[in-house]
N, C-alpha and C positions, 0 to 999 in steps of 0.2 A: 358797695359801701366799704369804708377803709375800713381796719381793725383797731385805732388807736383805743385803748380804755385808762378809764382815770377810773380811781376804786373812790369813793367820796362813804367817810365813817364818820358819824358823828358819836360825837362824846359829852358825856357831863360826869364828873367826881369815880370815873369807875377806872382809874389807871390798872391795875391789872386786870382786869377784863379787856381793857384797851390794848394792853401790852400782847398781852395774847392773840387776842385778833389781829394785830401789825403783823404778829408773829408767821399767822397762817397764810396771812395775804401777802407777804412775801414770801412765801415760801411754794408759790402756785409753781402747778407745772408749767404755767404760761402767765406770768405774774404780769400785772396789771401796768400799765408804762410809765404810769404815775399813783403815788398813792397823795391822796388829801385829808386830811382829819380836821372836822371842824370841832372846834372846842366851845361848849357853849360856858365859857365863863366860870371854868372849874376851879376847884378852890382847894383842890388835895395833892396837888404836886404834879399836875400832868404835865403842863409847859416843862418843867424843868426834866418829868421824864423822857418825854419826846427828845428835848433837847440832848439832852446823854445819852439815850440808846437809840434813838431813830434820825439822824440827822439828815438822811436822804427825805424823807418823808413833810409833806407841806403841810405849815399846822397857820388856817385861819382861824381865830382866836377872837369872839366873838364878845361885845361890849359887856351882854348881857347874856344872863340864861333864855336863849328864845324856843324851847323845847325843841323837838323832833321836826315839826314843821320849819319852824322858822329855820331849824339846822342844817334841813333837808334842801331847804328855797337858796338857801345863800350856796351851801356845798356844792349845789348844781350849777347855779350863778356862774360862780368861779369857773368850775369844769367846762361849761360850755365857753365861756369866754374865750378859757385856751384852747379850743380846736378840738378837746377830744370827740372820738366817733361815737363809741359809748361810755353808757356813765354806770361803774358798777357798784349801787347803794347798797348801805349796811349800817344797823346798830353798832355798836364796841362791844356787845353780848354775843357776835353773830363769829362764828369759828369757824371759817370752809374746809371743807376738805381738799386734800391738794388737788384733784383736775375738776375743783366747783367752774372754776372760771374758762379752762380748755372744753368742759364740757356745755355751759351756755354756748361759749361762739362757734362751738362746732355744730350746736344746732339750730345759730342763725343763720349760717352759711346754709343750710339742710332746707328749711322753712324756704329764706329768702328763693332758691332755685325751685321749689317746687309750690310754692304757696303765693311766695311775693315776700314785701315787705313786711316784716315782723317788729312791732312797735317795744313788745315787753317779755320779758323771760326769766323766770319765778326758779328759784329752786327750790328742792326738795327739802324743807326742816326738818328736824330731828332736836327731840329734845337731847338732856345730858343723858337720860336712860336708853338710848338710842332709838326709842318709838315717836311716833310722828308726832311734831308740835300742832296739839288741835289751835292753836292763836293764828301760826300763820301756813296754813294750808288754803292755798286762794279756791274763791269762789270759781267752778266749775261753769265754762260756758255749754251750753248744751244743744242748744234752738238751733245752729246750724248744722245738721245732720252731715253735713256733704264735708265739712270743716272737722266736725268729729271725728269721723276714720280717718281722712288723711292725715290729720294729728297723732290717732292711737296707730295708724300704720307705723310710725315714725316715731313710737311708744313715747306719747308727749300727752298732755293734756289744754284743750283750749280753756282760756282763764279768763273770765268776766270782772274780777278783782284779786288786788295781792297786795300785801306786806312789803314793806322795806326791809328785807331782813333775806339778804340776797337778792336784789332785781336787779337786772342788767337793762339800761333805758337807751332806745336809739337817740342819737341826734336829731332828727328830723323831727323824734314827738316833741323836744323840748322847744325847736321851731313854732310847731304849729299848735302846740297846748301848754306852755307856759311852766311852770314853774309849782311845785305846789302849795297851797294858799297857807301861808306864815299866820295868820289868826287864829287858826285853831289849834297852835301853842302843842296842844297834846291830844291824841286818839282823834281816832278818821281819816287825817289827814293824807296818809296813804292808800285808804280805802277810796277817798273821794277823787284824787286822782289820777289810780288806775282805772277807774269807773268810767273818769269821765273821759280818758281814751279809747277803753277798752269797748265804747258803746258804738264807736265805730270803726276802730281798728284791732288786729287782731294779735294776742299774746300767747304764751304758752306757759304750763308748767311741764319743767324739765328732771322728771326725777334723776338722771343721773349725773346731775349736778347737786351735789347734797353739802350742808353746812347744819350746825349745830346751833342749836339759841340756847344760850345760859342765864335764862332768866330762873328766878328762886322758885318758881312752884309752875308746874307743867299746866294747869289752868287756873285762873280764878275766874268768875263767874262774875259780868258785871253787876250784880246788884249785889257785892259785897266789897265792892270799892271802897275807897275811902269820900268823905262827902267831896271832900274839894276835887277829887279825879271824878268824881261822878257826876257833879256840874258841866264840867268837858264832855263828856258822852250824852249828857242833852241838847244842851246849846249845841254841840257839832252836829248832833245828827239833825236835828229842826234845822241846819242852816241847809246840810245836804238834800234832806227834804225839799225845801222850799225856794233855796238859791242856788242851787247847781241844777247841770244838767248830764249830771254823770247816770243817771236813771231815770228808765220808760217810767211812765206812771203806774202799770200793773208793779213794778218793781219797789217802788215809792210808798204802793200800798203796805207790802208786806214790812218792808222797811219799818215804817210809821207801828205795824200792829205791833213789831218785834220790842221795839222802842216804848211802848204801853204795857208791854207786857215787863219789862224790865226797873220801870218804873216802880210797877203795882210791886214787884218782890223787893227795891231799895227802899222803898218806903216799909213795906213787913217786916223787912230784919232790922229795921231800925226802929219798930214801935211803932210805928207814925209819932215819929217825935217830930216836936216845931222846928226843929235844925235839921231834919231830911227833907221835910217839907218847905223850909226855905231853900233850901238846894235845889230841889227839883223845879220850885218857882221857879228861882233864879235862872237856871238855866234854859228854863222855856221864852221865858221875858227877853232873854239877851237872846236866843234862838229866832223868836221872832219878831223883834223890834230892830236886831243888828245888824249891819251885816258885814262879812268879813271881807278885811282889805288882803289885799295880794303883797 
């Protein structure tokens, strides 16, 4: 498989976080062949920044604000169209360090010779305190025993799920598993599908490829969301529940329990007021009444 990679960032209103990450992603020890920056529609000066200080740099420029999905589906769109091999996804929060990117493909070359083909390849986050971002440290695959060592031989981790916030994606997934689904706007959206390749093909997390997330607080706890983000965390996950097949059913279970149980706490720190209560409606109703277009 070739080497060509396109770095695909999405952005909305955060130009210096954006500038920053240009900053790092051009500055790889093996820098990426093409960079892409989708702009979802920003309204604080990015076009004209890009325009001034990054003129190498391709900026699709998006009608509307179509969150992290929809910015992620179109950025890939593009990348794949022009030929690249791989696609290396990221927030404008996401800050690599300089051999983040030498050090993925030197351990898809690694994987690919002794393993096979390697779909997905996670790096290591770190918040700004430099301790590990609990948000995006991917779910740990573990049920294939035989997969496990030859991974930690190779000091990797197999990954059942992962974050856009460093993942390096082959071409052949985006062949044979599409795109990721643009309706869920915001949250899951990258959970659902690395899930739903990673249930038959195999990824890794790569610690020594490491990058920074500079998001404001090292965790928040979904049950203290805001109500309108916490509608997207119901509706999405009832969609993943019950209209993907990114997950076995034993997995579906616990999914669902995790999902009640987060419920039961947004609704407590809000009182049980009628405005948390109509959120959590809502977003069960569109959950299971709707279903999401690609």
């Amino acid at each position: 498989m070739g080497e060509r990679v396109c770095a695909v960032i999405v952005t909305y209103n955060r130009k210096a976080l954006l500038k920053e990450c240009l900053e790092a992603v051009l500055a790889q020890t093996r820098p990426p062949d093409h960079v892409l920056v989708v702009d979802n529609a920003s309204t604080d000066g990015t076009p004209e920044m890009l325009q001034e200080e990054f003129p190498q740099v391709e900026v699709l420029r998006l009608p509307e604000n179509q969150g992290g999905a929809g910015g992620f589906h179109e950025g890939m769109k593009r990348a794949y169209e022009q030929g690249f091999d791989w696609l290396w996804l990221m927030d404008d929060d996401t800050i690599p360090r300089a051999k983040a990117l030498e050090a993925l493909l030197e351990a898809a070359r690694v994987f690919e010779k002794r393993l096979g083909r390697t779909a997905l390849l996670a790096s290591l986050v770190r918040w700004t305190d430099g301790s590990l971002h609990p948000m995006n440290t991917p779910t740990p695959h573990v049920s294939d025993g035989e997969l496990l060592v030859e991974a930690l031989e190779m000091r990797a981790l197999p990954i059942r799920s992962a974050s856009f916030v460093s993942l390096l994606v082959a071409r052949w997934v985006v062949e044979a598993y599409g795109f990721p689904i643009k309706d869920y706007f915001i949250w899951n959206d990258d959970v659902e599908y690395t899930a739903r390749i990673l249930r038959r093909e195999k990824g890794f997390w790569v610690p020594q490829s490491e990058v920074a997330h500079h998001t404001k607080k090292k965790y928040t706890p979904l049950h203290t969301s805001s109500p309108d983000r916490f509608y997207y965390e119901v509706r999405n996950k009832i969609w993943m529940l019950t209209k993907s097949q990114a997950w076995s059913p034993k997995e579906k279970a616990k999914l669902g329990l995790r999902l009640l149980i987060d419920i039961r706490q947004f609704l407590k720190v809000n009182s049980f007021s009628p405005n948390a209560w109509k959120v959590v409606l809502l977003g069960a109703k569109d959950g299971l009444w709707k279903a999401p277009r690609n």
